[in-house]
PyMOL CGO cylinders between C-alpha atoms (Angstrom):
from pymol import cmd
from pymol.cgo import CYLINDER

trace = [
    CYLINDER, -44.72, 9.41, 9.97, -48.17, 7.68, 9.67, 0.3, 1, 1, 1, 1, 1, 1,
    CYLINDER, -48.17, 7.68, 9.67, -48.47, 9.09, 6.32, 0.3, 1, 1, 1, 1, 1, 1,
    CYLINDER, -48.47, 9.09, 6.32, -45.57, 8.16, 5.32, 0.3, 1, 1, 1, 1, 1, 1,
    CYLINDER, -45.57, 8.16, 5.32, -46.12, 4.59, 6.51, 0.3, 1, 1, 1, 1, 1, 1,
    CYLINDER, -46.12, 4.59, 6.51, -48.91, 4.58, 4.53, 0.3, 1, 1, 1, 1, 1, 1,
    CYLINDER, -48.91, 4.58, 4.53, -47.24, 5.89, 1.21, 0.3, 1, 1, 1, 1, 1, 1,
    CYLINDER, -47.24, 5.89, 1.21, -44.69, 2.99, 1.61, 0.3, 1, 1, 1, 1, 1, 1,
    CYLINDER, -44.69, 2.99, 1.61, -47.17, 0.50, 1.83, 0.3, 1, 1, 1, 1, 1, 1,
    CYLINDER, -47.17, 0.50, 1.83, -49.63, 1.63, -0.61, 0.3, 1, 1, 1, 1, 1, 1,
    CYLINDER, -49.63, 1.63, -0.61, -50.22, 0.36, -4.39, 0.3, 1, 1, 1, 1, 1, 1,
    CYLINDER, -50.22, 0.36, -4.39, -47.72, 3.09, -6.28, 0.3, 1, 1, 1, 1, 1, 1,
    CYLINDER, -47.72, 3.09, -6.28, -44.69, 2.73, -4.05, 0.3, 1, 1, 1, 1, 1, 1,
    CYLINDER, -44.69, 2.73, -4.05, -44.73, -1.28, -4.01, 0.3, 1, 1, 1, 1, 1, 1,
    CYLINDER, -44.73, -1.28, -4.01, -45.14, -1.07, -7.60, 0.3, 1, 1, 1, 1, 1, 1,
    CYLINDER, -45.14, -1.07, -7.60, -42.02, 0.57, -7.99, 0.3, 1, 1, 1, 1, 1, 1,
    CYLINDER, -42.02, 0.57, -7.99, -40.63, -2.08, -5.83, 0.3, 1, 1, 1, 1, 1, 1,
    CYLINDER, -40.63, -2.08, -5.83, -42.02, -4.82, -7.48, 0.3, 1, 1, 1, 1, 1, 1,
    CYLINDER, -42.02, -4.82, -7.48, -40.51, -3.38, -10.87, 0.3, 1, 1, 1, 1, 1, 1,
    CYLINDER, -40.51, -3.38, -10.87, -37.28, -2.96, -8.76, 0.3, 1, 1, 1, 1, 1, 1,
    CYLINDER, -37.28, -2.96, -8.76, -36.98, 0.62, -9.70, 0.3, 1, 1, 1, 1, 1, 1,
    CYLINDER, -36.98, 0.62, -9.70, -36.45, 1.78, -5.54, 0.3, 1, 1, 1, 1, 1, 1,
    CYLINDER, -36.45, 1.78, -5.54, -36.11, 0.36, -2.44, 0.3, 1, 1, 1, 1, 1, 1,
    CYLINDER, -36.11, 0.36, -2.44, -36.30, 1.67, 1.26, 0.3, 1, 1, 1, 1, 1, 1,
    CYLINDER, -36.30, 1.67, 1.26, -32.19, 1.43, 2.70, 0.3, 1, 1, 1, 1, 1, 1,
    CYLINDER, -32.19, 1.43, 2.70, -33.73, 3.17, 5.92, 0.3, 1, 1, 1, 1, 1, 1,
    CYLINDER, -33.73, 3.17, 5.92, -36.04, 4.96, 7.80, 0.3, 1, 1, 1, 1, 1, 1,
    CYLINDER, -36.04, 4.96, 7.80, -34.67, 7.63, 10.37, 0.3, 1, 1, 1, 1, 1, 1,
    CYLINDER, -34.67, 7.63, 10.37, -37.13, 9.97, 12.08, 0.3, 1, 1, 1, 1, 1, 1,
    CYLINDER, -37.13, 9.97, 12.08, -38.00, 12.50, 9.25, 0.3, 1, 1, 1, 1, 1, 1,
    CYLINDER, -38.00, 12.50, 9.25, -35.59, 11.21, 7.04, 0.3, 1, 1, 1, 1, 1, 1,
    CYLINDER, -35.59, 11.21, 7.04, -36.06, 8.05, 4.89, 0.3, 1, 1, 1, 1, 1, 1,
    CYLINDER, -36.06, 8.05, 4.89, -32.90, 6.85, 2.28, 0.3, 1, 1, 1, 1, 1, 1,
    CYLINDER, -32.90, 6.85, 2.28, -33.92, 4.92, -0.91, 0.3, 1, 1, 1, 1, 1, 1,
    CYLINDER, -33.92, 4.92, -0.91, -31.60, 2.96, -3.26, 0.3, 1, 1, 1, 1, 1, 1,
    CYLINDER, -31.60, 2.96, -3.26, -32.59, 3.64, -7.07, 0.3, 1, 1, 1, 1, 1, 1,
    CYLINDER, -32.59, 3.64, -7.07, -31.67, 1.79, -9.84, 0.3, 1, 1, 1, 1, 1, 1,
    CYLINDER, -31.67, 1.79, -9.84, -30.10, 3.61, -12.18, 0.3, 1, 1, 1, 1, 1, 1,
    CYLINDER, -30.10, 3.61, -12.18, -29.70, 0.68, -14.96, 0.3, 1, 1, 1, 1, 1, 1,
    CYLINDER, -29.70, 0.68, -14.96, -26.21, 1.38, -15.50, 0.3, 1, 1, 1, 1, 1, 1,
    CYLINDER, -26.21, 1.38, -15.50, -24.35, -1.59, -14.95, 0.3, 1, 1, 1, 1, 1, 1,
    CYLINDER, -24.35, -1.59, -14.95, -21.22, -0.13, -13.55, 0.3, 1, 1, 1, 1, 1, 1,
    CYLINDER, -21.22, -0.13, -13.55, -23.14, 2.19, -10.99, 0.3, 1, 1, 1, 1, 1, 1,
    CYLINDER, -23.14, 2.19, -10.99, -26.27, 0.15, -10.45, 0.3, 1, 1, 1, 1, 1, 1,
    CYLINDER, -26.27, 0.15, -10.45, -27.80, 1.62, -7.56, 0.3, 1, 1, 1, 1, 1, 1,
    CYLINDER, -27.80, 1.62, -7.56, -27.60, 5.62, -6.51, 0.3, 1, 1, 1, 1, 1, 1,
    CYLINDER, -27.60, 5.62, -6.51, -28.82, 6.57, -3.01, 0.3, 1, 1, 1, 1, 1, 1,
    CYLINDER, -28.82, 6.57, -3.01, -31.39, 9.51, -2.62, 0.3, 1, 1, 1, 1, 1, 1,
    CYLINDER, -31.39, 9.51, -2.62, -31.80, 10.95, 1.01, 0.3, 1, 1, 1, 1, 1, 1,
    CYLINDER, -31.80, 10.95, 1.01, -35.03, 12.29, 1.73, 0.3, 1, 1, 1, 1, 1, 1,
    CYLINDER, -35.03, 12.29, 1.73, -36.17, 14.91, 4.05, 0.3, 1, 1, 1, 1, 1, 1,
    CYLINDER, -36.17, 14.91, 4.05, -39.82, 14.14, 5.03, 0.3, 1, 1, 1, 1, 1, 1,
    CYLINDER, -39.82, 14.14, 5.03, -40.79, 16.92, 7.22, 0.3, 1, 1, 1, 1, 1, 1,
    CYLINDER, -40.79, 16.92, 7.22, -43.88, 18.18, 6.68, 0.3, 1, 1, 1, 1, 1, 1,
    CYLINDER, -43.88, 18.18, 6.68, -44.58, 14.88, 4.67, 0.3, 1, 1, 1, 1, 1, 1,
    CYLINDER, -44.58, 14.88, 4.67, -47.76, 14.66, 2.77, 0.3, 1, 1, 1, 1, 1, 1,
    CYLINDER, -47.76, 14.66, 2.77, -48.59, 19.08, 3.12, 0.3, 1, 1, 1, 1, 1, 1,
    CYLINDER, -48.59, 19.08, 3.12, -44.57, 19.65, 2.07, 0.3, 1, 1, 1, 1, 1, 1,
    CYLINDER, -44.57, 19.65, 2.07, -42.81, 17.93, -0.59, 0.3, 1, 1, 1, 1, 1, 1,
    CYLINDER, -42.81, 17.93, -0.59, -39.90, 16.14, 0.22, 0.3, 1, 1, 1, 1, 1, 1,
    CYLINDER, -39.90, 16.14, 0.22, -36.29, 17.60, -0.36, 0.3, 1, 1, 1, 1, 1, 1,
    CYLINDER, -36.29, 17.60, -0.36, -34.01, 14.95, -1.81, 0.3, 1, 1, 1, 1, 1, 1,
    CYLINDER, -34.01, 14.95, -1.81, -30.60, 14.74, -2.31, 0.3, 1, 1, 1, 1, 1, 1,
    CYLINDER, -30.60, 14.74, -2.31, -27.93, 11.99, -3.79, 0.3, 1, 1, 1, 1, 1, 1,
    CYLINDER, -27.93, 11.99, -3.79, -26.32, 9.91, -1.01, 0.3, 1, 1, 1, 1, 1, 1,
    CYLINDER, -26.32, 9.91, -1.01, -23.56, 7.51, -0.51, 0.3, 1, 1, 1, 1, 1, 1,
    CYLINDER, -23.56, 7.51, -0.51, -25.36, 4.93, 0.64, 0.3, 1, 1, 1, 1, 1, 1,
    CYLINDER, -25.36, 4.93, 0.64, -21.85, 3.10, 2.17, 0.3, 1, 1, 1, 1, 1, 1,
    CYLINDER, -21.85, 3.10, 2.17, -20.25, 6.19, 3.86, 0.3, 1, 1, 1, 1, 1, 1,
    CYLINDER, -20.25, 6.19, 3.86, -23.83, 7.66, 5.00, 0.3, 1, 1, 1, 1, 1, 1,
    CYLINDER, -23.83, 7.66, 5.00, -23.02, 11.17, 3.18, 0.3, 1, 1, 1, 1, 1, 1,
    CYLINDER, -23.02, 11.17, 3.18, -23.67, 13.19, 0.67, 0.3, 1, 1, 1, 1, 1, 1,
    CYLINDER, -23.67, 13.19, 0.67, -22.84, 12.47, -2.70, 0.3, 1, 1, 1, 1, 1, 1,
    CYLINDER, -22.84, 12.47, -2.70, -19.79, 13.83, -3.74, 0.3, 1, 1, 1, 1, 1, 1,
    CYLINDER, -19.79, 13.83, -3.74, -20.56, 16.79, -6.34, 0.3, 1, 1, 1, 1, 1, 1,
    CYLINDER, -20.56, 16.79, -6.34, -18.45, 14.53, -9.20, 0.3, 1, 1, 1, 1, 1, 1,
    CYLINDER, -18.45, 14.53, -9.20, -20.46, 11.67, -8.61, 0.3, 1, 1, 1, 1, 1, 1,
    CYLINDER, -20.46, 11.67, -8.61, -24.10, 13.14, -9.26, 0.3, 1, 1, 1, 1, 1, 1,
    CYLINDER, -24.10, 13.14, -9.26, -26.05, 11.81, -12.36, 0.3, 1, 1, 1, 1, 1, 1,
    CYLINDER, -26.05, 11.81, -12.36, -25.78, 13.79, -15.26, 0.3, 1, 1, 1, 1, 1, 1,
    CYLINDER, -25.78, 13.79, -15.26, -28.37, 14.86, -17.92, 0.3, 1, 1, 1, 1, 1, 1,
    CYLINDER, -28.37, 14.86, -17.92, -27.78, 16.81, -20.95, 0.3, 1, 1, 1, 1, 1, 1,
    CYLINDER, -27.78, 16.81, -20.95, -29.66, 19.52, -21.91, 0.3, 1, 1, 1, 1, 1, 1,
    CYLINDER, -29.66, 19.52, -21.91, -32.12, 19.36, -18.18, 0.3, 1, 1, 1, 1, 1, 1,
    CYLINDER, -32.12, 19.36, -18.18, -30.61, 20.57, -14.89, 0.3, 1, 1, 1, 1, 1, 1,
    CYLINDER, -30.61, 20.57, -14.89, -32.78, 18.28, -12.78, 0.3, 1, 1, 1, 1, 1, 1,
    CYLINDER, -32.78, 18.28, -12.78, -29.79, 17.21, -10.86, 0.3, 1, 1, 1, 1, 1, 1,
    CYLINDER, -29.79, 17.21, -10.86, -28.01, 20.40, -10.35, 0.3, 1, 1, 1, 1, 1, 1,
    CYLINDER, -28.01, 20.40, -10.35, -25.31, 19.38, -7.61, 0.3, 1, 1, 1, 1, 1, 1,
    CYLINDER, -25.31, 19.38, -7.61, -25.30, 23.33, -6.78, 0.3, 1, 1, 1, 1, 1, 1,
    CYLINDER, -25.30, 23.33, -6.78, -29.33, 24.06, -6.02, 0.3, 1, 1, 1, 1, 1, 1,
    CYLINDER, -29.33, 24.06, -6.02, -30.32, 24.70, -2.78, 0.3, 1, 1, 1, 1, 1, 1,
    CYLINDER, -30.32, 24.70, -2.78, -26.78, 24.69, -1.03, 0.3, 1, 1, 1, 1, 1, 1,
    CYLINDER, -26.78, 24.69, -1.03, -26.47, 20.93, -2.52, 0.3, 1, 1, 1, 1, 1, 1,
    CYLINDER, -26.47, 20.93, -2.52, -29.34, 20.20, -0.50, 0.3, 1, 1, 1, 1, 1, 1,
    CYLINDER, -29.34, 20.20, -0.50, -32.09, 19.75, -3.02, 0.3, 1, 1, 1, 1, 1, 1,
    CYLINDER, -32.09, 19.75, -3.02, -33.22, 18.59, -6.26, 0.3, 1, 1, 1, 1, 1, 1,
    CYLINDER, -33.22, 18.59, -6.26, -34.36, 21.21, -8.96, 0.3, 1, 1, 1, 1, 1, 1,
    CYLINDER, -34.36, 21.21, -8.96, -37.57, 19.23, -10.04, 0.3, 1, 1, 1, 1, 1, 1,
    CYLINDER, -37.57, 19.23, -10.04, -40.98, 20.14, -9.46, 0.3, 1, 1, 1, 1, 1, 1,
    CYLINDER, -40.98, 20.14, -9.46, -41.72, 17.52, -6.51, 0.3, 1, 1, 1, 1, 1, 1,
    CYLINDER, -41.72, 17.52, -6.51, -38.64, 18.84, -4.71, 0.3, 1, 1, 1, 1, 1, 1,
    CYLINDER, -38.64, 18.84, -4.71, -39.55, 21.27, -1.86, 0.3, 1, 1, 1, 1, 1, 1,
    CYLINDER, -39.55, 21.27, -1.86, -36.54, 23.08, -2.35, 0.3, 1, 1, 1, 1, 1, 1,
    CYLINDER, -36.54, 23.08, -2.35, -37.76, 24.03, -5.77, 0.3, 1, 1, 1, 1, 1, 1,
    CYLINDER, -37.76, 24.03, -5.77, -41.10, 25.19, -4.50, 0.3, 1, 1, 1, 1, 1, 1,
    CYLINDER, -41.10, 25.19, -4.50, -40.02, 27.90, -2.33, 0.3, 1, 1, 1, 1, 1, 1,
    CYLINDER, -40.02, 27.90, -2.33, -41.72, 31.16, -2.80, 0.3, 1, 1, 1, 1, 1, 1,
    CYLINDER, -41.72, 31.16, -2.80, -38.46, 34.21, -3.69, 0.3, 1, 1, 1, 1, 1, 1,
    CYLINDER, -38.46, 34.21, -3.69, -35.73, 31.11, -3.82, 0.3, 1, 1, 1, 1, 1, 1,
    CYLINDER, -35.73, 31.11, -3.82, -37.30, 28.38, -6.46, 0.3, 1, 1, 1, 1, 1, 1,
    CYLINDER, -37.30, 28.38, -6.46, -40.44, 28.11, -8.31, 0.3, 1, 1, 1, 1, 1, 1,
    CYLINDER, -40.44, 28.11, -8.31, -43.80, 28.52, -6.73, 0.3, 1, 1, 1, 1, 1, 1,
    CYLINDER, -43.80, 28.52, -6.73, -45.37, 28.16, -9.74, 0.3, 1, 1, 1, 1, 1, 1,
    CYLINDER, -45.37, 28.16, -9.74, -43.79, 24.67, -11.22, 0.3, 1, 1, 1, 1, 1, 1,
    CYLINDER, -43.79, 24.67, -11.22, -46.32, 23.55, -8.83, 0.3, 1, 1, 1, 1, 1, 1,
    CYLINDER, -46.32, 23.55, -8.83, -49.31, 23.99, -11.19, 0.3, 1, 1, 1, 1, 1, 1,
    CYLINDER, -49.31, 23.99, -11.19, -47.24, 24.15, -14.85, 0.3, 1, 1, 1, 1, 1, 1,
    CYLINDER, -47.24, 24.15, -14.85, -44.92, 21.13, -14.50, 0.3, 1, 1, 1, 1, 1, 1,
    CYLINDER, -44.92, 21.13, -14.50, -47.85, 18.69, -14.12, 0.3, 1, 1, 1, 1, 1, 1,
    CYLINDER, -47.85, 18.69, -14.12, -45.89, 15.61, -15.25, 0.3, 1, 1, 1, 1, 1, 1,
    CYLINDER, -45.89, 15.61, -15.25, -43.24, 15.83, -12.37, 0.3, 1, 1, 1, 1, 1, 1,
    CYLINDER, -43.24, 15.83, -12.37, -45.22, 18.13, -9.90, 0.3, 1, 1, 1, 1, 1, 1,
    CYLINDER, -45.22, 18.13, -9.90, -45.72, 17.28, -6.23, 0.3, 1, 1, 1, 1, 1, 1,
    CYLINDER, -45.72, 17.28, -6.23, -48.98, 14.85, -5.46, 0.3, 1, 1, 1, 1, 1, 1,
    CYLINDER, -48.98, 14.85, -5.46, -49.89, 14.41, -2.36, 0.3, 1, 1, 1, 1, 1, 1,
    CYLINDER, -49.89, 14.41, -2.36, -52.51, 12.15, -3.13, 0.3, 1, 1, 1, 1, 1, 1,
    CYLINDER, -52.51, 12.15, -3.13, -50.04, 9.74, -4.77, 0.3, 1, 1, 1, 1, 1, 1,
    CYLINDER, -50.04, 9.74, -4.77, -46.57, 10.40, -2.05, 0.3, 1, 1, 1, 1, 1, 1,
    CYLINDER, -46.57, 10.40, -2.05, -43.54, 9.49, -2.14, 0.3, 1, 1, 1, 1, 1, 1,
    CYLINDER, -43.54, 9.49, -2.14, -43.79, 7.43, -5.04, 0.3, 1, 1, 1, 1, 1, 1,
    CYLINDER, -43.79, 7.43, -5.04, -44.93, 10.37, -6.82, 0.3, 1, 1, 1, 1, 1, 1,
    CYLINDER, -44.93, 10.37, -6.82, -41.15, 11.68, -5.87, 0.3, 1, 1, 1, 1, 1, 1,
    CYLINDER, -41.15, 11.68, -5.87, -39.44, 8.56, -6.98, 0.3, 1, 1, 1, 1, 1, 1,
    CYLINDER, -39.44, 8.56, -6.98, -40.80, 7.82, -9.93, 0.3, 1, 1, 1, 1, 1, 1,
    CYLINDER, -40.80, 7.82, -9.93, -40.17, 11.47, -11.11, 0.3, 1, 1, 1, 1, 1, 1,
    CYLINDER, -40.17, 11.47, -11.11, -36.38, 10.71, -10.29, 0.3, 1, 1, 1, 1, 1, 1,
    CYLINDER, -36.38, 10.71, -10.29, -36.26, 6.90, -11.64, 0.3, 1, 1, 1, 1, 1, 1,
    CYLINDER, -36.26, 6.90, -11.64, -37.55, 8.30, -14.56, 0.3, 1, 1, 1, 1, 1, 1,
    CYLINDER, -37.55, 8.30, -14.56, -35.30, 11.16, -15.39, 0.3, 1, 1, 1, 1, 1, 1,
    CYLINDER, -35.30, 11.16, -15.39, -32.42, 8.49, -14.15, 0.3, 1, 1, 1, 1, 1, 1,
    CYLINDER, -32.42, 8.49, -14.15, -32.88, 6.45, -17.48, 0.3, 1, 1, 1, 1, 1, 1,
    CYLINDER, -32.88, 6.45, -17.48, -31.90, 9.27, -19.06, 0.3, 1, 1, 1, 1, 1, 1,
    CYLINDER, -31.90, 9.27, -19.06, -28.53, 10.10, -17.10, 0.3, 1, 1, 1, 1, 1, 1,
    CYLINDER, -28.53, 10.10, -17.10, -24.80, 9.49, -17.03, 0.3, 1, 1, 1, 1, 1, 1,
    CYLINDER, -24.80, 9.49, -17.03, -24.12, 7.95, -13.95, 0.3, 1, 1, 1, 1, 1, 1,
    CYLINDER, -24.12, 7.95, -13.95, -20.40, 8.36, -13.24, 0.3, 1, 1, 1, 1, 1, 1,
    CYLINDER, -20.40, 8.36, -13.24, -18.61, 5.77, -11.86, 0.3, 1, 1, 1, 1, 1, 1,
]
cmd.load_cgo(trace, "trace")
């Protein structure tokens, strides 16, 4: 939790805030929910629920949440990108993103060990955190159908 502490305090996640790309909607034990912007002007905001265990050594596991009911996003509901199955409602049981900074994605014999050293652009960094994470996701957000 120190770590992540840190992370949330340190240069690349308050510059996301700053730029009000994310913001912190709560911190729960190993578990910390962020609102995104989406900059869709129906659908402005999409929750992402975070699993921190681990947190810096393992990647975080995310997964789109309804920030108002405190659940996971309905399947129909998930961002949609053409052509890049980032946000793959079906991936790890529903539980996980299918990008490089994802644990889920990372798992040796169920995802993709190896996106850890060939996806550089949206691989996991410790040395940057969370905001490694986010800005991965805000950035493949601009880029997404957001249903309403």
């Amino acid at each position: 939790m120190a770590a992540l502490l840190e992370d949330l305090a340190g240069v690349p996640f308050q510059v996301g805030l700053a730029n009000g790309l994310w913001s912190v909607a709560c911190i729960n034990d190993k578990i910390v929910t962020i609102r995104l912007n989406t900059r869709n002007k129906e659908v402005p905001w999409l929750g992402l629920r975070l699993d921190v265990s681990g947190y810096r050594a393992l990647a975080p596991q995310g997964v789109f949440w309804d920030l108002e009911l405190d659940t996971r996003l309905p399947n129909n509901r998930w961002p949609v990108l053409q052509e890049n199955q980032a946000f793959r409602p079906d991936w790890a049981g529903g539980l996980g993103l299918y990008i490089a900074c994802d644990r889920s994605a990372l798992v040796p014999g169920a995802g993709h060990p190896e996106w850890a050293n060939t996806h550089l652009y949206t691989n996991w960094r410790p040395e940057v955190g969370i905001a490694r994470y986010l800005s991965v996701v805000s950035t493949l957000l601009r880029y997404a159908t957001v249903p309403t």
